[in-house]
C-alpha positions in Angstrom: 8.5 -10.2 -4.8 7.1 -7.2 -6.7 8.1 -5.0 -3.9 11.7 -6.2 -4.8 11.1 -6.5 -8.4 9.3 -3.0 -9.3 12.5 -1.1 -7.0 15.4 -3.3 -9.1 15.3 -1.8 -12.4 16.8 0.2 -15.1 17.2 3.1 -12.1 19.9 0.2 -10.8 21.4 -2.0 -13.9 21.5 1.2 -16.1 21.4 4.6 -14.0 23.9 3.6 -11.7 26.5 4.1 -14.3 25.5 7.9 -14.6 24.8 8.6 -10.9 28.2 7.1 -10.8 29.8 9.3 -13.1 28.3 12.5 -11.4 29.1 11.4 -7.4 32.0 9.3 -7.3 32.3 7.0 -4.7 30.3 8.8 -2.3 27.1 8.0 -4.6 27.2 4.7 -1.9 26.5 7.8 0.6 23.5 9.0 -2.0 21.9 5.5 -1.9 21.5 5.1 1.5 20.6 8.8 2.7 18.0 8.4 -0.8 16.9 4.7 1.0 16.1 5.9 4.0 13.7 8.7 2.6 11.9 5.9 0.4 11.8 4.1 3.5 9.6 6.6 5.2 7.3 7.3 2.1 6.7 3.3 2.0 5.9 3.5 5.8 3.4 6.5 5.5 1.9 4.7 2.6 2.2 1.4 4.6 -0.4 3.2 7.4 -3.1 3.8 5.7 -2.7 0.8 3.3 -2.7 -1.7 6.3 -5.4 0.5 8.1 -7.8 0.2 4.9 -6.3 -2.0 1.7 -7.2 -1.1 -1.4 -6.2 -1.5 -5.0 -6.6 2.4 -5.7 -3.5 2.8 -3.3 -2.5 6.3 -2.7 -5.0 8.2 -5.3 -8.2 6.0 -3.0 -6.7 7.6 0.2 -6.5 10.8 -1.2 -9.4 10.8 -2.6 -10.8 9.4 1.1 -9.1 11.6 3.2 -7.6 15.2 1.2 -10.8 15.6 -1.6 -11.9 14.3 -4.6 -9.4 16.8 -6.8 -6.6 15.5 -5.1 -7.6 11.6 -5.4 -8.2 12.6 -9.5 -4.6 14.4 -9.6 -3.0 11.6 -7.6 -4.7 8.6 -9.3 -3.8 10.2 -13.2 -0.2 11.6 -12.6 0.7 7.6 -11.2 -0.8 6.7 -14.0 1.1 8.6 -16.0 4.1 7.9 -14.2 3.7 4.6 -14.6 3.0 4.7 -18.5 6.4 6.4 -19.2 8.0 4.0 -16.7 7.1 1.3 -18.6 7.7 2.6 -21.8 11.5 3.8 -20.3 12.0 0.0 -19.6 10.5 -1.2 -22.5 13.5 1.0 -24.3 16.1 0.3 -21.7 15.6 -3.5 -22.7 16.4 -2.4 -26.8 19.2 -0.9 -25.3 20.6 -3.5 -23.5 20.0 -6.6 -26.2 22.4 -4.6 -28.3 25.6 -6.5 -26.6 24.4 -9.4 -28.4 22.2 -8.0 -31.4 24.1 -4.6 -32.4 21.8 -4.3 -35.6 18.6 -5.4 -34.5 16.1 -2.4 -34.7 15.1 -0.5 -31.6 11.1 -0.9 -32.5 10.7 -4.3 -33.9 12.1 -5.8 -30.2 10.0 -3.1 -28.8 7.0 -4.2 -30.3 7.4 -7.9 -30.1 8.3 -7.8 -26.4 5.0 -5.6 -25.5 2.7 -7.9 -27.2 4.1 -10.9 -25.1 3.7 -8.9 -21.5 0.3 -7.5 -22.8 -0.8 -11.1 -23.2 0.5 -12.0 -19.8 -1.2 -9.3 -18.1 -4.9 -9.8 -19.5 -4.4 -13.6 -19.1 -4.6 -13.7 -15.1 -2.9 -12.0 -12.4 -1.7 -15.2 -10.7 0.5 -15.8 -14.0 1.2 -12.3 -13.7 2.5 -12.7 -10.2 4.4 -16.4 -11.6 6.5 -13.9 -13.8 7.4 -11.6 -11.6 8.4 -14.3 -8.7 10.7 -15.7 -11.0 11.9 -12.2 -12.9 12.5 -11.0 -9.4 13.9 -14.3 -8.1 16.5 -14.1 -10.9 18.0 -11.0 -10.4 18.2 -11.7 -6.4 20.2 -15.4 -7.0 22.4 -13.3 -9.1 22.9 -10.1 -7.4 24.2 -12.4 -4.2 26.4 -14.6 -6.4 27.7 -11.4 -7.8 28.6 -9.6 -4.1 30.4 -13.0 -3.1 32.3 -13.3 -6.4 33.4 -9.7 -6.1 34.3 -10.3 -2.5 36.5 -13.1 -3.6 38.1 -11.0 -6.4 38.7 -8.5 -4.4 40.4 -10.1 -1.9 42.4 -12.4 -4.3 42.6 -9.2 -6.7 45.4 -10.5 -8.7 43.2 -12.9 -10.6 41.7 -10.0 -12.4 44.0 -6.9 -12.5 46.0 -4.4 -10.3 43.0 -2.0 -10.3 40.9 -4.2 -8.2 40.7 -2.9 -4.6 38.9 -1.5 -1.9 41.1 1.1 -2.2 39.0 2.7 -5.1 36.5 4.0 -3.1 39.2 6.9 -1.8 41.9 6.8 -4.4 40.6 8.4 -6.9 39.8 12.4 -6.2 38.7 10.7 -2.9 35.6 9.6 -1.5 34.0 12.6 -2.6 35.6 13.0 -5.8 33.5 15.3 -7.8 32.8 17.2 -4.5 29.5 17.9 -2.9 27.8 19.6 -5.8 28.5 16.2 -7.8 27.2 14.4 -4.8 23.6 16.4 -4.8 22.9 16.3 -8.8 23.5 12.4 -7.8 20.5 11.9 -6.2 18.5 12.6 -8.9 19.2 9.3 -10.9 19.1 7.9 -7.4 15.7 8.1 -6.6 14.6 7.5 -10.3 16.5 4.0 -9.0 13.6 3.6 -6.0 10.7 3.9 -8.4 8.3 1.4 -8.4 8.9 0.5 -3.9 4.9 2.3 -3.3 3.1 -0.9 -5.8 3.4 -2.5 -2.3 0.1 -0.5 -2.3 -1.7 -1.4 -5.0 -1.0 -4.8 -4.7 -2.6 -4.7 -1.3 -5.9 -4.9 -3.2 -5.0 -8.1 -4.4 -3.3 -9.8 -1.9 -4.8 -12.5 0.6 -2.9 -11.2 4.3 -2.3 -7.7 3.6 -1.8 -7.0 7.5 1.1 -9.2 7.1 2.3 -9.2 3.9 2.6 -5.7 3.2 4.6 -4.8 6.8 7.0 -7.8 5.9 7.4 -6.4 2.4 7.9 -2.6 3.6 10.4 -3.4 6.9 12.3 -5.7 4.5 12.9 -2.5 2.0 15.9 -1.0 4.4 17.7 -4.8 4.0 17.1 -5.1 0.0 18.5 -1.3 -0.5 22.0 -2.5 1.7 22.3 -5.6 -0.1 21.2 -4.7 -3.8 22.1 -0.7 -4.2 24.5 -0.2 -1.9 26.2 -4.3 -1.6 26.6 -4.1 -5.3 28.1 -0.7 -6.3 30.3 -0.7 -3.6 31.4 -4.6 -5.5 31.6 -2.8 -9.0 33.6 0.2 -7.2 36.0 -1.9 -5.7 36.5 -3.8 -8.8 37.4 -1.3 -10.8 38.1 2.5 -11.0 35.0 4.5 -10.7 36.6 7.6 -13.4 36.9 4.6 -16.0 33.7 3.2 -15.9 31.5 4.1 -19.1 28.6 5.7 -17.8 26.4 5.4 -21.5 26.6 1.5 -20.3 25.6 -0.3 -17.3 28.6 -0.3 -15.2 27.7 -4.3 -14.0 28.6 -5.5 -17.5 31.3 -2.8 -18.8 33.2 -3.3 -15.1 33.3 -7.2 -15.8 34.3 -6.7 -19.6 36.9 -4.5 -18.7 38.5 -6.9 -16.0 38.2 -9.8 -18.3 35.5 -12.0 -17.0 33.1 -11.8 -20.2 31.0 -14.4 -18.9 29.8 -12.7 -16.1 29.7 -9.7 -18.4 27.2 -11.5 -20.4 24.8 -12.8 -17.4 24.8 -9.8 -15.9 23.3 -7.9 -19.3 20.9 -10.9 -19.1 20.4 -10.0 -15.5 19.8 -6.6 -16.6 17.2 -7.5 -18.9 15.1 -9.5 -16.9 15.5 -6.4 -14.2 13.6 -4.3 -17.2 11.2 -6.5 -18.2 10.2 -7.1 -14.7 9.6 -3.8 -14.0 7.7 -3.4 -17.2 5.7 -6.2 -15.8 5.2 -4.6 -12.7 4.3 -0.9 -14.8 1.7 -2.7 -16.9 -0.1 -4.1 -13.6 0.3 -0.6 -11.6 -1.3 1.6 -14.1 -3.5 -0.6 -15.6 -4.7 -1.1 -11.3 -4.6 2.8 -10.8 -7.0 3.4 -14.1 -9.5 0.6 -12.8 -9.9 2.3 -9.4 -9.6 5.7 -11.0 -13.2 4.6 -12.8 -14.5 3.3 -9.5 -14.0 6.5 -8.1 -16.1 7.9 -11.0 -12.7 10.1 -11.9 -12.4 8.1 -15.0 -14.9 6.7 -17.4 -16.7 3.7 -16.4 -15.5 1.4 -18.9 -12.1 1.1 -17.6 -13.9 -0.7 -14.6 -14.7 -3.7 -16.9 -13.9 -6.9 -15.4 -13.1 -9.8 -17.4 -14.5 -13.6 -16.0 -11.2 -14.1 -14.0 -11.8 -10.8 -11.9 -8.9 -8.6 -14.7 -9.7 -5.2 -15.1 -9.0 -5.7 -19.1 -10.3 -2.8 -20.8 -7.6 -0.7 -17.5 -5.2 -2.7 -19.5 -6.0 -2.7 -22.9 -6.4 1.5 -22.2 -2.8 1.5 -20.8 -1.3 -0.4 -23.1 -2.6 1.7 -26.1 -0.4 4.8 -25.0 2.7 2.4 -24.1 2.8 1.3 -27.3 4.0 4.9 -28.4 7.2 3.4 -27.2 7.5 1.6 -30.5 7.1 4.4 -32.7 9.4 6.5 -30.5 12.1 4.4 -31.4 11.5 4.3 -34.2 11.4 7.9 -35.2 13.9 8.8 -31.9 16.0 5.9 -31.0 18.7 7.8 -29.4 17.3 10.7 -27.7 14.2 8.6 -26.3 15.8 7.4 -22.9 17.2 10.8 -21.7 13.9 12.6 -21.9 11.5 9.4 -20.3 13.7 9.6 -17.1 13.3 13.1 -16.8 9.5 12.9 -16.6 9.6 9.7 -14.9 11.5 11.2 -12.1 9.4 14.5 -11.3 6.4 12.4 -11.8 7.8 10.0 -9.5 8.4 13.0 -6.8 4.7 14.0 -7.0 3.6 10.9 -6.7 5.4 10.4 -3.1 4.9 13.9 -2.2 0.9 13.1 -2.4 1.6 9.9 -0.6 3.0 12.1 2.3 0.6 14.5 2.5 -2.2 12.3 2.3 -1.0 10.2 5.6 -0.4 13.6 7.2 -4.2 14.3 6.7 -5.0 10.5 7.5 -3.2 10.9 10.7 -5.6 13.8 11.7 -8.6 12.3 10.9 -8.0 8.8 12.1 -8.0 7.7 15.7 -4.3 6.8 16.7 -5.2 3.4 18.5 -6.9 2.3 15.6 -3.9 2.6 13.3 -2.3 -0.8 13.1 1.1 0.1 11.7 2.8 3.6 12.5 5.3 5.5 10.5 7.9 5.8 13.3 8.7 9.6 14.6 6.0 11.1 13.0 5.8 14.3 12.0 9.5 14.4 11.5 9.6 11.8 9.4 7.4 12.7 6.9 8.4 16.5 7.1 12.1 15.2 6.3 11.0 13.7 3.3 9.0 16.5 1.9 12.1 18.7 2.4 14.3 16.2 0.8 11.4 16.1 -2.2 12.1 20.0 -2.9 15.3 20.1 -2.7 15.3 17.5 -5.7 13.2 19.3 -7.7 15.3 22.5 -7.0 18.4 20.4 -8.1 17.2 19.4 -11.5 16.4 23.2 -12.5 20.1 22.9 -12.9 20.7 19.8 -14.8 20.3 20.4 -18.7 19.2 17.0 -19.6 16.5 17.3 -16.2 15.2 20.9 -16.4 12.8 20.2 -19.3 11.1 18.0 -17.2 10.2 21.0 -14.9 9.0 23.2 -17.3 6.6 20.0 -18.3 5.3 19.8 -15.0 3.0 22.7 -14.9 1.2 22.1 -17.8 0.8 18.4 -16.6 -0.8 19.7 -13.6 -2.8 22.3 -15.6 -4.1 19.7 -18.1 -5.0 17.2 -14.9 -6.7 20.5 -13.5 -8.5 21.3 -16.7 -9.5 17.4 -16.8 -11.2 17.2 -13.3 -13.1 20.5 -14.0 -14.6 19.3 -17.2 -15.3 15.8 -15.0 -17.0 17.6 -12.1 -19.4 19.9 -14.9 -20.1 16.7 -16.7 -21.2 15.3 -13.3 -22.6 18.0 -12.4 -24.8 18.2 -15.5 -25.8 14.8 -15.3 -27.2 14.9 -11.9 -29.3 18.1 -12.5 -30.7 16.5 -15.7 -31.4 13.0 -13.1 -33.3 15.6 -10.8 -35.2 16.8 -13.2 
């Protein structure tokens, strides 16, 4: 359930309507080709997680099988990734409560709303997982309901209006309606979408069969993307004209508006909120996990390995939570420029993060017998090569989006201060055990 909840988002409810905007119809085509590369990252991480499961995820196996350097730069930057994810849906939940509360204040909502998943976190993590079954259970029952009331619309499409019909997918400027440079700058929002699909990792740590549970949750990842990226847009598509759908909205609740079904308008915003605060849920527990290993590792201070009486790494939390909270002063000082610029540093985090992850079980692969891996990425090395290439050609792609390009420019210095970081680390450590010696 958090391998569906963390991947069904504000990327989906929320991004769609701009990845829409920029690919047409053909953004069905960006979904699945962006699937199937998230599909191989969640396999290569799926290897070495089944092979040896541990909370640390990713950053533990890099850490294990690439160096120390690259377990510090991997464990941080998903930390970090993680921290602006949760303060993006933290916002994107403001955002979307304004269809019923127009004049409510961006912060207040903010604020109140973190304090209520902050408690959840550091009560324990099976009410932790309660939440998120039922967050994620929510947005499944609907999304289902909402593919067979589409169907049925479309099929009896005078109930709504004359624009409702398959024949929007080519109508339009055709299927490929913005051409193929649209098609391409899609992909960035796209994969922003699949953010959150590698907590299947961490949440191995934690879980009581992770040489079942984590290959069921993984092989069921090709099904969930069918039914709840591609099943759903190609619904809104159908149901109405992609060139009039307001991309500053999510299209799920402007489409239904606009065809006159405001109920369904109105649960799907709900929908969309619970979709946000789910994956908030699921950001608080991912970096609050990756800081708690990142301090068993000894690249992070030891407090952060604090366990509370019920086993909760608290003070991971409480350390997390402190620089989410930013959130609230962000909107307050920036309530409209915020979104934009998270999901520009939430994306090129995201890459790095999977990049790692496939370099990492590249190394693994070398170093570990091949009978004695349990669960194998399928047509390895081309797989994983694929995806790497795919990776670059992102990054390459948002040097030429003006809303994206900042976030490249940010990158660097990230790396730089991570690099700066783990050299002060090691001559700390260094100190420490000459001074022991002595």
């Amino acid at each position: 359930m958090i391998a569906i909840g963390s991947a069904i988002g504000t990327g989906l409810f929320f991004g769609a309507g701009e990845s829409i905007k920029l690919a047409g119809p053909s953004i069905l085509l960006s979904y699945a080709i962006g699937g199937i590369i998230m599909y191989i990252v969640i396999r290569a991480l799926g290897e070495m997680t089944v092979h040896e499961p541990n909370a640390g995820s990713f950053s533990y196996y890099a850490n294990k099988y690439i160096g120390n350097y690259a377990g510090f730069v991997a464990g941080w930057n998903y930390w970090f990734n993680y921290i602006i994810v949760s303060m993006l849906e933290l916002t994107a939940t403001t955002m979307f409560l304004d269809y019923w509360f127009p004049n409510a204040s961006h912060w207040l909502i903010a604020l109140n709303i973190l304090i209520i998943f902050s408690a959840i976190n550091l009560m324990n993590v099976k009410l932790y997982g309660e939440f998120e079954f039922w967050f994620a259970g929510i947005k499944v029952a609907v999304i289902i309901t909402l593919i067979i009331l589409g169907i049925y619309l479309i099929i009896n499409n005078g109930h709504t209006s004359n624009n409702t019909s398959i024949h929007n997918l080519w109508s339009y400027g055709g299927f490929f309606a913005n051409g193929y440079s649209g098609f391409l700058l899609s992909f960035v929002v796209v994969i922003f979408s699949f953010g959150g699909t590698e907590l299947v990792g961490i949440t191995a740590g934690e879980a009581e069969n992770p040489d079942k549970t984590i290959p069921l949750a993984i092989n069921g990842i090709i099904l969930r993307i069918l039914i709840f990226y591609i099943g759903t847009l190609a619904i809104i598509l159908c149901l109405y004209p992609w060139s009039k759908i307001n991309s500053h909205l999510s299209p799920f609740v402007d489409v239904f508006s606009k065809i006159g079904i405001a109920k369904a308008a109105a649960v799907m915003n709900f929908v969309a909120i619970t979709a946000a605060l789910s994956s908030l849920n699921s950001g608080i527990y991912g970096t609050a996990r990756m800081a708690y290993s990142l301090s068993q590792q000894r690249n992070a201070p030891k407090i952060l390995g604090r366990l509370n009486s019920k086993g909760i790494p608290y003070m991971a939390i409480l350390f997390s939570l402190f620089f989410i909270f930013f959130t609230v002063i962000l909107n307050y000082l920036y309530p409209k420029q915020i979104f934009g610029v998270l999901l520009a540093i939430a994306v090129l985090a995201a890459i790095i993060n999977w990049v790692i992850i496939l370099l990492t079980q590249i190394v693994f692969r070398k170093k570990v017998k091949l009978e004695n891996i349990k669960y194998k990425i399928p047509l390895y090395p081309i797989t994983s090569i694929i995806a790497i290439i795919f990776f670059v050609m992102i990054i390459i792609t948002m040097t030429q989006m003006k809303d994206m390009a900042m976030a490249i420019y940010i990158a660097p210095l990230w790396l730089l201060v991570l690099s700066v970081g783990y050299w002060i680390k090691d001559k700390v450590a260094k100190h420490r055990f000459t001074s022991a010696c002595e």
